[in-house]
C-alpha angles and dihedrals in degrees: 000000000000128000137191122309110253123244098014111218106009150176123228092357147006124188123225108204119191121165121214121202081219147031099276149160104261116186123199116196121184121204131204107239089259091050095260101152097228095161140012121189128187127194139168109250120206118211116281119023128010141152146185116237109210133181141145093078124144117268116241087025133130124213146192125214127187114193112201141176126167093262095048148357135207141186144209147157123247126209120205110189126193128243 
């Protein structure tokens, strides 16, 4: 289960927080506005709470994620917002 990306828009970094019921892959791609793929983390999620922490995107850009396991996938949009 996914939730709302955290803080959103946002400047340096925004979290993305997602829980799992059980130890699972969980693969983060990150789009370009225009769905252009520019970064793809994987990590190894435990079960409750977990997030991935991104930054080094560009600034006045918007963004598209999609968070998948094998068991479910979810999308959202990103705002990052200059000084």
């Amino acid at each position: 289960m996914s939730y709302p990306p955290f803080p959103n828009p946002f400047i340096d970094v925004v979290n993305i927080p997602y829980s799992l019921p059980q130890k699972a892959k969980v693969t983060l791609d990150l789009y370009r506005f225009l769905g252009r793929l520019v970064r793809t983390i994987v990590q190894d999620g435990n079960p409750g709470m977990n997030k991935f922490v991104i930054d080094n995107l560009s600034l006045g850009s918007e963004w598209k994620y999609e968070l998948k396991t094998t068991n479910w996938k979810t999308s959202g949009t990103l705002l990052s917002v200059k000084r």
